[in-house]
C-alpha positions in Angstrom: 81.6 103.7 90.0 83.7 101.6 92.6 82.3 98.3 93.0 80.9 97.8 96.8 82.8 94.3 96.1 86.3 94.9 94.0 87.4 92.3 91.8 91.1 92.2 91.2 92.7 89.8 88.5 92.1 86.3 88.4 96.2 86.6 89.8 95.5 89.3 92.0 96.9 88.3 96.1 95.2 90.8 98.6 94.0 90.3 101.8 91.4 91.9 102.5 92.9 94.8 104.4 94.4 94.9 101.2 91.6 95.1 99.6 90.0 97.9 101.7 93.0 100.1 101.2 92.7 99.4 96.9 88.9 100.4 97.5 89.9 103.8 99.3 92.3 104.7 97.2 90.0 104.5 94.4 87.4 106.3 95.8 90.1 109.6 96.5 90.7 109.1 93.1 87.5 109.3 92.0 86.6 112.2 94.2 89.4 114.2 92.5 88.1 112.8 89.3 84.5 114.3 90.1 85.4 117.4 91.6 87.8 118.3 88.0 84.8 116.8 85.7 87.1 114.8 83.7 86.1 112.9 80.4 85.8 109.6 80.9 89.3 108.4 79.2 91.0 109.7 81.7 88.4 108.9 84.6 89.0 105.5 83.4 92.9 105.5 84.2 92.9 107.2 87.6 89.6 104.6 88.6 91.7 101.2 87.1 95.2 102.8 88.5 93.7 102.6 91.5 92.1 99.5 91.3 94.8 97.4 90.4 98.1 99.3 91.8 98.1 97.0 94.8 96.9 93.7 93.1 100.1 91.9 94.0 100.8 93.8 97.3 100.5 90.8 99.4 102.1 87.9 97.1 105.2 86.5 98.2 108.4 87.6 97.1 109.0 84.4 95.5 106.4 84.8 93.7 107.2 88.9 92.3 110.7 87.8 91.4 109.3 84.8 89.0 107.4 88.0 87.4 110.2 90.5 87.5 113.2 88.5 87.8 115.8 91.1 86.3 114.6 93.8 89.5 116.8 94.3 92.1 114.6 96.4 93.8 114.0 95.4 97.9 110.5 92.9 98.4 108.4 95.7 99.2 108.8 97.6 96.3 108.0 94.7 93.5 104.6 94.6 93.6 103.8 97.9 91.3 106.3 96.0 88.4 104.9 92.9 89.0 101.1 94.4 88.4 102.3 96.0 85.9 103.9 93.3 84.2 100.7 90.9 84.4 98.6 94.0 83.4 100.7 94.1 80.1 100.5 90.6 79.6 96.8 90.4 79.7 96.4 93.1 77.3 96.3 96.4 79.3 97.6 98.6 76.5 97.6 102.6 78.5 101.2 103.2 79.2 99.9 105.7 81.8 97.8 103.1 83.7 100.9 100.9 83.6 103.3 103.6 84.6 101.4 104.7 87.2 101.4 101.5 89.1 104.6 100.3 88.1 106.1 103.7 89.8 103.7 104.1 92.8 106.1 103.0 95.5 108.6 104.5 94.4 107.7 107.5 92.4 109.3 108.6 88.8 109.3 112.4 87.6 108.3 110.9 84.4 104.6 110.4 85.9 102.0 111.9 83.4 98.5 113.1 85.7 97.4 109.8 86.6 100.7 108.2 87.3 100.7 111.9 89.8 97.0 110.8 91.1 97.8 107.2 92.2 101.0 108.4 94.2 98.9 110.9 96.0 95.8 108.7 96.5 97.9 105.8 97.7 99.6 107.9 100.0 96.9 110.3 101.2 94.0 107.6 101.2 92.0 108.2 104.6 92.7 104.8 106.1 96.0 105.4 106.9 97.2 106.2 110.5 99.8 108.7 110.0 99.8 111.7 110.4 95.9 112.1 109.4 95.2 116.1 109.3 97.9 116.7 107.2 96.9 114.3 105.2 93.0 115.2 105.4 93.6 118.4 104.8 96.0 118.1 101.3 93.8 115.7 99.9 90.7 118.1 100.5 92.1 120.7 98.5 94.2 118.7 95.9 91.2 119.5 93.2 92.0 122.9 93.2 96.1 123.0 92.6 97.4 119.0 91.8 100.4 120.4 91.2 101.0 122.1 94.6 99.0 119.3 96.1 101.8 116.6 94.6 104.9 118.7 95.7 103.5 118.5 99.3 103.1 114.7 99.1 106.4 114.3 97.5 107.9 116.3 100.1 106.4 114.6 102.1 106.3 111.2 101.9 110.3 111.4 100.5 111.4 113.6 103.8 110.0 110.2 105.8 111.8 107.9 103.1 115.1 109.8 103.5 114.9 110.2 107.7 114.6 106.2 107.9 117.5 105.7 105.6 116.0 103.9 103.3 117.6 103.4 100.1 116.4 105.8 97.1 115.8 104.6 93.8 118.0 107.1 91.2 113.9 107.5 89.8 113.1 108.4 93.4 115.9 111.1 94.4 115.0 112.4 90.3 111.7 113.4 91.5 112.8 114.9 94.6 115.0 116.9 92.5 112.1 117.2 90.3 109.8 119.4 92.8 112.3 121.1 95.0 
C-alpha cells in the first residue's frame, strides 16, 4: 500500500533522508498492520500516521513556531504539533491520527493503539543505527504482545532520554510512570 514515491502535503519539508525514514516507518507499520489482520479503518490510521508524522521534520524552526507559536517545547520537538496542526487545518478529522503525530517525539500515556504504533515504528524503524538487534528483534515480535513490545520501547528509548539529561515533557515522565 506504501507508495514506491511518497507524497507528503503540498507544505510538507523533508529531505529525502527524510523521506526514506517516513517510508520505513510506514512500512513497520504496515507489517504489524498485516501480521494482526486489521480492518481497514484502523489500517488507515497507523499507514497515514506514518506517513505524515515527519512531514515537518526538516522545516525550520522559524517556520514551526509561526504554526505553533504558544509551544515552548525545544526546536526538535515541534515538528509532530506543527503536522498536526496543518493536518487539522486541512481537514484531517481522526483525533488518533492527529494524536499520534502530535505526541511521537515525545510520547503521552493518553496514546490510543496507533498513537502506540507510530512511537514504536518511529523508534524501531530498520534504518536507524542504534543499537539494531535489540531493535530488530522487538519489532519482530511486536505482533504478538504490543503491549509488552511498547513497554520495552518506552523503557527504552526514555532510559536514553533520561541518561542525556534531556529535559522531560510532564506528558513524557507520565508515560514513564505509565509502564513502569
Amino acid at each position: 500500500m506504501i507508495a514506491q514515491e511518497l507524497v507528503l502535503p503540498a507544505w510538507g519539508i523533508a529531505s529525502p533522508k527524510r523521506r526514506a525514514h517516513i517510508v520505513r516507518v510506514a512500512a513497520l507499520a504496515e507489517q504489524w498492520a498485516d501480521a494482526l489482520g486489521l480492518c481497514r479503518a484502523e489500517r488507515d490510521a497507523w499507514r497515514d500516521a506514518a506517513l505524515w508524522h515527519d512531514a515537518l521534520r526538516d522545516a525550520t524552526e522559524p517556520e514551526l513556531r509561526a504554526i505553533v507559536p504558544d509551544l515552548d517545547w525545544p526546536a526538535g520537538e515541534l515538528h509532530g504539533p506543527a503536522a498536526a496542526v496543518r493536518l487539522a487545518a486541512d481537514g484531517e478529522a481522526r483525533a488518533s491520527v492527529l494524536d499520534a503525530i502530535r505526541w511521537h517525539t515525545t510520547g503521552t500515556p493518553l496514546f490510543d493503539r496507533t498513537g502506540r504504533i507510530l512511537f514504536m515504528a518511529d523508534y524501531l524503524e530498520p534504518g536507524r543505527a542504534f543499537d539494531r538487534e535489540w531493535r530488530a528483534e522487538i519489532a519482530s515480535h511486536a505482533p504478538d504482545d504490543l503491549d509488552g513490545a511498547f513497554r520495552e520501547v518506552v523503557r527504552h528509548r526514555l532510559t536514553k532520554r533520561i541518561e542525556s539529561g534531556e529535559r522531560l515533557h510532564p506528558e513524557t515522565a507520565a508515560l514513564w510512570e505509565s509502564v513502569q
